[in-house]
GUVODREN-159415 format. One line per field, with one value per residue (C-alpha): x, y, z; residue number from 1; residue in three letters. Coordinates in steps of 0.05 Angstrom, whole numbers. Layout:
# residues N
X	(X / ...) $
Y	(Y / ...) $
Z	(Z / ...) $
resi	(NUM / ...) $
resn	(Ala / ...) $
END
This chain:
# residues 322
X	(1587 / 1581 / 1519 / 1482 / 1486 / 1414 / 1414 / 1380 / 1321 / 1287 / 1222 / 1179 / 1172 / 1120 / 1104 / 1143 / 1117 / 1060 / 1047 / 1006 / 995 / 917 / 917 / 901 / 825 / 757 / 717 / 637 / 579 / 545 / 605 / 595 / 521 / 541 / 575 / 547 / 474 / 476 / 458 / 489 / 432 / 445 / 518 / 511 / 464 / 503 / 574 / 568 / 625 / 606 / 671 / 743 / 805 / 826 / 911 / 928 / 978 / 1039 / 1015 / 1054 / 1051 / 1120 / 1107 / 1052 / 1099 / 1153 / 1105 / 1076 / 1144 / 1182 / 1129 / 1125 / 1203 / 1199 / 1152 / 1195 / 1241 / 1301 / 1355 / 1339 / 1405 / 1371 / 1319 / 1346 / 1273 / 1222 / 1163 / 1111 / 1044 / 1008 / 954 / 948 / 1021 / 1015 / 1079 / 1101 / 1178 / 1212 / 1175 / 1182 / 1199 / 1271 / 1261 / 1220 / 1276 / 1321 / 1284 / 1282 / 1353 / 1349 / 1420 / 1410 / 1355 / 1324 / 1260 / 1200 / 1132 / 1082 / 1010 / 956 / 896 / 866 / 893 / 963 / 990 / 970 / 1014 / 1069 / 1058 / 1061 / 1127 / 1160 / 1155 / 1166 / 1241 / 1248 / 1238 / 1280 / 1343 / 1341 / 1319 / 1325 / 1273 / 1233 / 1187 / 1122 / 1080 / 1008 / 1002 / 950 / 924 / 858 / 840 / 884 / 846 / 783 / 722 / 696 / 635 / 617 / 586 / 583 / 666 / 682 / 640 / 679 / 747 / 810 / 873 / 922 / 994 / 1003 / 1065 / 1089 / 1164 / 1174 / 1224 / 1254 / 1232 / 1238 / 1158 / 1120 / 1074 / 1053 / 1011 / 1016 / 992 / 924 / 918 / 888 / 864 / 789 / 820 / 751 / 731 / 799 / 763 / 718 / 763 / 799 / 832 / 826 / 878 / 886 / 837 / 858 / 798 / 782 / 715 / 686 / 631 / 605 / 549 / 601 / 651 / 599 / 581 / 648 / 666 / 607 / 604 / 670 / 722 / 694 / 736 / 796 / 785 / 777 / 833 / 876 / 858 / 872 / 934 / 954 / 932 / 876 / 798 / 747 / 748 / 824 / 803 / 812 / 811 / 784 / 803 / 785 / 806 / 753 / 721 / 640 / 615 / 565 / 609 / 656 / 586 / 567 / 640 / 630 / 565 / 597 / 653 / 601 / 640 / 605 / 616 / 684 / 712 / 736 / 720 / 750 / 698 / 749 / 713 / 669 / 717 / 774 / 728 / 767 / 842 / 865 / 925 / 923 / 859 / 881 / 948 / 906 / 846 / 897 / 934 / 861 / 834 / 902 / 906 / 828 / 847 / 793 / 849 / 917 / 987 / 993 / 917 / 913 / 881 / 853 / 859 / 843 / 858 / 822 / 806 / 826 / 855 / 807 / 860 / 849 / 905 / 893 / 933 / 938 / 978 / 1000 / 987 / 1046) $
Y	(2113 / 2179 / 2217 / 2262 / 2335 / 2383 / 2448 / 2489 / 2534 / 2593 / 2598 / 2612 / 2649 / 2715 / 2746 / 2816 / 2832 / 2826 / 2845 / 2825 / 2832 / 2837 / 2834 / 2896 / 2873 / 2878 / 2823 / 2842 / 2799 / 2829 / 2823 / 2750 / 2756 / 2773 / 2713 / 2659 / 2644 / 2677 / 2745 / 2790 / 2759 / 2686 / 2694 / 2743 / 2697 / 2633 / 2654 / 2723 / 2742 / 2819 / 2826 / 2789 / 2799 / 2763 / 2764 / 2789 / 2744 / 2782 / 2776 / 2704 / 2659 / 2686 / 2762 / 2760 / 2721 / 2772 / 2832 / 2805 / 2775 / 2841 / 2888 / 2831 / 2837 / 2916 / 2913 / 2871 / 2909 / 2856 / 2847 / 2797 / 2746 / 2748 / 2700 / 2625 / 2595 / 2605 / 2567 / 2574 / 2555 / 2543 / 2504 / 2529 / 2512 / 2490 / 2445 / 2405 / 2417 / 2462 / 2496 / 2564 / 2580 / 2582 / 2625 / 2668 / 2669 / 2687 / 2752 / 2778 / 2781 / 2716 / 2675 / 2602 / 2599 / 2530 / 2535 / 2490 / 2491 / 2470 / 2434 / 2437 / 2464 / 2516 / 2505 / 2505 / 2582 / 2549 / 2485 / 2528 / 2576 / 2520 / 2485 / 2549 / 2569 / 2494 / 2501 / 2562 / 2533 / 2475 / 2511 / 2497 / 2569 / 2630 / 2678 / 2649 / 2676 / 2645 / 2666 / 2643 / 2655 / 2624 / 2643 / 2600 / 2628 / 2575 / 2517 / 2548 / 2525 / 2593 / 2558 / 2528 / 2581 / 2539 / 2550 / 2608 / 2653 / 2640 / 2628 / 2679 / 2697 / 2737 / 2730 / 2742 / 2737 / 2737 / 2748 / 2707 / 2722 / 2682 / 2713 / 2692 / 2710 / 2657 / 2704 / 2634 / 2584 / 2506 / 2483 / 2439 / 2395 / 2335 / 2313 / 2274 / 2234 / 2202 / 2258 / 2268 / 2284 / 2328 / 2380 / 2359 / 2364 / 2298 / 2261 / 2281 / 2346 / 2421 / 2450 / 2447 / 2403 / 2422 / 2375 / 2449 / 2422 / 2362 / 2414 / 2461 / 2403 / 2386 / 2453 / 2476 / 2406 / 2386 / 2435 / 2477 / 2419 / 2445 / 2506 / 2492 / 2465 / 2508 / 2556 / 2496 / 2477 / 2558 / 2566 / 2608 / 2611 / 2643 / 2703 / 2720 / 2734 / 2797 / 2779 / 2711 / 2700 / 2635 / 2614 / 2658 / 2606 / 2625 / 2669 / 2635 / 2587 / 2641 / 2670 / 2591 / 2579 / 2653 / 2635 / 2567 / 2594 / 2646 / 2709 / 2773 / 2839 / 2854 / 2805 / 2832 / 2771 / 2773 / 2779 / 2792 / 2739 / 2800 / 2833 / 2781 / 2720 / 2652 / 2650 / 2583 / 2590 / 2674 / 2685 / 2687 / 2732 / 2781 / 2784 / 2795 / 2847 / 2880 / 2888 / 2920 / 2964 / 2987 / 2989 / 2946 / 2898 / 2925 / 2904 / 2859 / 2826 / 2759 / 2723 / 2649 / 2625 / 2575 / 2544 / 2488 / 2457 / 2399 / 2338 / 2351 / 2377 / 2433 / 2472 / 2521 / 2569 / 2625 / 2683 / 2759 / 2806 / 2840) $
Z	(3703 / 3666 / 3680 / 3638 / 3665 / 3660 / 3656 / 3708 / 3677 / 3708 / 3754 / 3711 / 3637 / 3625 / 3556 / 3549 / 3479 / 3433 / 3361 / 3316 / 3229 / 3201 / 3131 / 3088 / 3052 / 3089 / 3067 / 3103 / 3098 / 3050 / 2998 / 3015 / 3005 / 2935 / 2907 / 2955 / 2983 / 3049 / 3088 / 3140 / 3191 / 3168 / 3189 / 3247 / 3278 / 3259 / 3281 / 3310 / 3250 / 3213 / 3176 / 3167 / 3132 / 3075 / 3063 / 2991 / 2944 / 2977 / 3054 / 3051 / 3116 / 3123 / 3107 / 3161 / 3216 / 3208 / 3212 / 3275 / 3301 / 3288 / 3330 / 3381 / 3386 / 3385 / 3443 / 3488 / 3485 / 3452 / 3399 / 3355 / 3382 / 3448 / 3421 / 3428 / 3408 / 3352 / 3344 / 3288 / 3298 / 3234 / 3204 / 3127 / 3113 / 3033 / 3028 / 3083 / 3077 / 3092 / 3146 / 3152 / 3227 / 3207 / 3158 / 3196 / 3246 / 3187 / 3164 / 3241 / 3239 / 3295 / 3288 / 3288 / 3338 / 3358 / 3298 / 3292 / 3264 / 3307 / 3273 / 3326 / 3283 / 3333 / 3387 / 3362 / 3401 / 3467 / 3449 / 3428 / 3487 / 3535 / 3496 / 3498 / 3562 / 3591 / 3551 / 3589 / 3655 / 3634 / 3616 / 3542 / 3520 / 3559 / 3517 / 3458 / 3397 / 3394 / 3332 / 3303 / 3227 / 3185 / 3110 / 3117 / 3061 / 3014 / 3044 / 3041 / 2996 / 2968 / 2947 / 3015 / 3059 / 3117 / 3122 / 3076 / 3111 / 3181 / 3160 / 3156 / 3158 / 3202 / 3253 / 3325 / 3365 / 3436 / 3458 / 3522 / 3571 / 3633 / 3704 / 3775 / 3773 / 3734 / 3682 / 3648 / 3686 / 3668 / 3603 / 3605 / 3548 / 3515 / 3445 / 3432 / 3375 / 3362 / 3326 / 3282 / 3224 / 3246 / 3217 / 3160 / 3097 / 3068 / 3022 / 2961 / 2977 / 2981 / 3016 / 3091 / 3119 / 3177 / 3219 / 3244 / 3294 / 3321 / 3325 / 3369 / 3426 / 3438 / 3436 / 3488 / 3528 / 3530 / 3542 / 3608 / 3645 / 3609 / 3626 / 3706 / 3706 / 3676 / 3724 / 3781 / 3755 / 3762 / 3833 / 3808 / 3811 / 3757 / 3811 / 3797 / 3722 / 3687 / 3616 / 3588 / 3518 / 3484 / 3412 / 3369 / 3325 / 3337 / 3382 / 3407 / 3440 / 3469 / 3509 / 3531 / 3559 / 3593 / 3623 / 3635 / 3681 / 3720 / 3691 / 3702 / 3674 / 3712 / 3666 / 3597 / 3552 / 3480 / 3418 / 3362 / 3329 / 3298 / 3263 / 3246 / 3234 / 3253 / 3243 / 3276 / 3307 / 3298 / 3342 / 3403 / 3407 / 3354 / 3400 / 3461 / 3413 / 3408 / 3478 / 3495 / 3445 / 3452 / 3533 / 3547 / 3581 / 3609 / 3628 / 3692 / 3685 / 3687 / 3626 / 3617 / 3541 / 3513 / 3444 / 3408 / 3339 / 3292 / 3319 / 3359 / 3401 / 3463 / 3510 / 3557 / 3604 / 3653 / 3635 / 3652 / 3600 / 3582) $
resi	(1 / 2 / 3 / 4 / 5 / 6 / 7 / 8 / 9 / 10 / 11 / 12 / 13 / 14 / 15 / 16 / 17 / 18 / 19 / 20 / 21 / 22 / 23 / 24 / 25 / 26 / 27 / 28 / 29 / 30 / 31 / 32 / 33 / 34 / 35 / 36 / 37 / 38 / 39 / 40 / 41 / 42 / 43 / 44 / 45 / 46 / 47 / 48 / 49 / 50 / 51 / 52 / 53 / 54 / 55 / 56 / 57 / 58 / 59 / 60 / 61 / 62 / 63 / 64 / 65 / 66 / 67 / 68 / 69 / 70 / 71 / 72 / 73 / 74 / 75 / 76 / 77 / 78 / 79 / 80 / 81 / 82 / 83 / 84 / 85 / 86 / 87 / 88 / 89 / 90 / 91 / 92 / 93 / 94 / 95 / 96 / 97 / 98 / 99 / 100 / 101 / 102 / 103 / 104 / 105 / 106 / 107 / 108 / 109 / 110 / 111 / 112 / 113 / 114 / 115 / 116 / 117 / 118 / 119 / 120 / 121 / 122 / 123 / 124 / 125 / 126 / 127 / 128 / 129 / 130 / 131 / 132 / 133 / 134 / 135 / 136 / 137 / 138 / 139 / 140 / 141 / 142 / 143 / 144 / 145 / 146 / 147 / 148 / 149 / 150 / 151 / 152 / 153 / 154 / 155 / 156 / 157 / 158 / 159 / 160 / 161 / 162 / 163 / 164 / 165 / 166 / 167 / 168 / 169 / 170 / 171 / 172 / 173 / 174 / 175 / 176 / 177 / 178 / 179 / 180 / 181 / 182 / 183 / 184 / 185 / 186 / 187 / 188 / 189 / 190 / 191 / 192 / 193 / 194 / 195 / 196 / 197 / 198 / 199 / 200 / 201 / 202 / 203 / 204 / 205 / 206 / 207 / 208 / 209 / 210 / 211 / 212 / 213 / 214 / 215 / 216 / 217 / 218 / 219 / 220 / 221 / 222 / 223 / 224 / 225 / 226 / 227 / 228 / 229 / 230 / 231 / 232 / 233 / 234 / 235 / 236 / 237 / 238 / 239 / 240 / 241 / 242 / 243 / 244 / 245 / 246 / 247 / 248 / 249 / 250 / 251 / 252 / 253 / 254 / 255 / 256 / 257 / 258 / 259 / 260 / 261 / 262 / 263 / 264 / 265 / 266 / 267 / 268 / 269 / 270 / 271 / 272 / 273 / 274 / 275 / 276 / 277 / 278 / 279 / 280 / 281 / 282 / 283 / 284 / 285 / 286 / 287 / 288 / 289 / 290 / 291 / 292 / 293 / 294 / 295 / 296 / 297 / 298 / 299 / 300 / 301 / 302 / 303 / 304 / 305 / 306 / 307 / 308 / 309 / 310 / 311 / 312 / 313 / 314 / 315 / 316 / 317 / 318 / 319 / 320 / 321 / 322) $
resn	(Unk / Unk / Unk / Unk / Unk / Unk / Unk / Unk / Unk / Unk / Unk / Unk / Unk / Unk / Unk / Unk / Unk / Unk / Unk / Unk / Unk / Unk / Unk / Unk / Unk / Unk / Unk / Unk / Unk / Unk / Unk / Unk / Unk / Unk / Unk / Unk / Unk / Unk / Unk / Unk / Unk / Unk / Unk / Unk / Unk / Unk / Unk / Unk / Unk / Unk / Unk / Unk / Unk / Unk / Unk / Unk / Unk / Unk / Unk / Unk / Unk / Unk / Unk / Unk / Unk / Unk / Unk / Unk / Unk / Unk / Unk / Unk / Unk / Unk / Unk / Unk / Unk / Unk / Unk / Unk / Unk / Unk / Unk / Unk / Unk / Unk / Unk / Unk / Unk / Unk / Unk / Unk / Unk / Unk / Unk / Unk / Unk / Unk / Unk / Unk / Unk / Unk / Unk / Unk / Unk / Unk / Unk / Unk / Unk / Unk / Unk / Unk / Unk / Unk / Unk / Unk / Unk / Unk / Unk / Unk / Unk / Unk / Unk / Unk / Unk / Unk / Unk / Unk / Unk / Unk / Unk / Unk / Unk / Unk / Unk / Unk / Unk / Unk / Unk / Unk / Unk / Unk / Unk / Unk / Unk / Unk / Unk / Unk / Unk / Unk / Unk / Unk / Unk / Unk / Unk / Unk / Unk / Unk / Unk / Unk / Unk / Unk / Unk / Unk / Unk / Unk / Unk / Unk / Unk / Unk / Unk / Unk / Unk / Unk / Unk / Unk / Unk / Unk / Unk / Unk / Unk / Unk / Unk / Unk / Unk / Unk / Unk / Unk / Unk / Unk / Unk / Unk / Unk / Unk / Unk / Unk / Unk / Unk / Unk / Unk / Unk / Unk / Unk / Unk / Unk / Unk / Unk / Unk / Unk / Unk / Unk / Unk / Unk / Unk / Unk / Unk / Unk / Unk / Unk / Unk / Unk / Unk / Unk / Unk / Unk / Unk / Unk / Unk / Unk / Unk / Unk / Unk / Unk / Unk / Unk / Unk / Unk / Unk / Unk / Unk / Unk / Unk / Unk / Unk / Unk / Unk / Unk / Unk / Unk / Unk / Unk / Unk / Unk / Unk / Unk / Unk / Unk / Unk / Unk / Unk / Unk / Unk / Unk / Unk / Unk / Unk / Unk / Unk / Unk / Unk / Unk / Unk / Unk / Unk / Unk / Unk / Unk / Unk / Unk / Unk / Unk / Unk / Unk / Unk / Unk / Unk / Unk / Unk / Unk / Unk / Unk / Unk / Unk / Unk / Unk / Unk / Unk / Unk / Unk / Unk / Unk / Unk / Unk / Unk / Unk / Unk / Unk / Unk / Unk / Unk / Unk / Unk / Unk / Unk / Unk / Unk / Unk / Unk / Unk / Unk / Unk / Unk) $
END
């Protein structure tokens, strides 16, 4: 009998470059204050959100990807025919075929790369993250291209304050690389299909729903377990942590899961939620992108992140920083 051969992967995979695209407009609160029934206190208070960026009519899903996927590539260091993979997480994609992590691929110069979109809501770069760097270790890619673009924006209600006062848009990528030194801990994942429309866009709708307070207990009740055992499944404890960095959807549940985990000030915990507002599957490679660039974080710490949204669906993961 004829048996099917496997290829032999690597160790492990790390992240050797990150880049990221914000788009060009400011939006602040109190713009918003003018053409909707709220305040900078009312959403500072709510969210912990002062200003986001809203993408123009040229900052495409695909303009953004390639920004973000072009510095991540420049970073690592690698020609684009190096890259065998490319995944695309994305949540605001408005047509359902084609999707465009080929074509992404296409405009980084990438030759026939393996290209998928990935639909996780929120939580959809740690999915990806954790896909890519499982084909790694498998043998079926050797370095891969993992970007998070989203233009909330185009599925936003502009009228409803309770969502268009949070939601954004944005890209960040990661390149990842094969190493004999694991840089990317074991995904931890699950879904809480109960609540599946907790987040939604329903049939025949364009906007986005959000069951905000439903959203906030599982988000605050729920997901600390996740979270342990990420850090379990990586060999790790909350004392190895240099950089927590959960998906930025409301501040106030970014300082619970701190407080959760017992993190003190010697851990650098990501609050890009301020200044970005929520961008899905963007938030967390743009707030990693952020506290390396401010310094706050720096190559070779070890970060615990943590992605979760509609579905409900939640993954988590250790990682190096590149």
């Amino acid at each position: 009998m004829t048996r099917i051969q496997l290829r032999k992967g690597a160790p492990g995979a790390r992240i050797v470059g990150l880049g990221d695209y914000r788009p060009r407009r400011r939006v602040t609160n109190d713009e918003l204050a003018q053409a909707m029934d709220t305040s900078d206190e009312w959403i500072r208070s709510r969210v912990g959100i002062a200003e986001r960026r809203w993408a123009a009519e040229d900052e495409t899903l695909v303009e953004m990807a390639v920004a973000a996927g072009g510095k991540a590539l420049a970073a690592s260091g690698m020609a684009p025919d190096e890259i065998d993979l490319v995944i695309l997480a994305s949540a605001s994609l408005r047509a359902p075929i084609p999707g465009i992590g080929p074509q992404v691929a296409y405009r980084l110069g990438i030759p026939r790369p393996g290209a998928l979109d990935l639909n996780a809501g929120c939580a959809g770069f740690c999915y990806s993250l954790g896909l890519a760097s499982d084909a790694i270790r498998a043998g079926d890619a050797r370095n891969a291209l993992v970007i998070g673009v989203e233009r909330l924006t185009d599925v936003t209600d502009m009228s409803d304050r309770s969502t268009a006062v949070i939601f954004a848009d944005g890209a960040g990528a990661v390149v990842l690389a094969a190493s004999d030194e694991p840089g990317i801990g074991p995904v931890a994942w699950g879904s809480d299909g109960d609540q599946f429309n907790a987040i939604e866009i329903a049939a025949g709708s364009s906007t986005m729903t959000m069951a905000g307070q439903a959203v906030y207990r599982w988000a605050t009740t729920k997901l600390t377990e996740t979270l342990v055992e990420a850090m379990e499944r990586a060999g790790v404890g909350p004392g190895d942590i240099d950089v927590f960095a959960p998906h930025q959807a409301n501040l106030r549940i970014v300082e619970q899961m701190t407080k959760k985990l017992g993190f003190g000030d010697d851990v650098v915990v990501a609050r890009d939620i301020v200044r970005s507002g929520n961008t899905s599957a963007a938030s967390i490679p743009l707030a990693l992108s952020a506290l390396l660039e401010s310094g706050e974080a720096k190559s070779g710490d070890l970060a615990l992140v943590l992605g979760y949204g509609a579905g409900l669906t939640v993954a988590g993961q250790v990682l190096v920083l590149p």
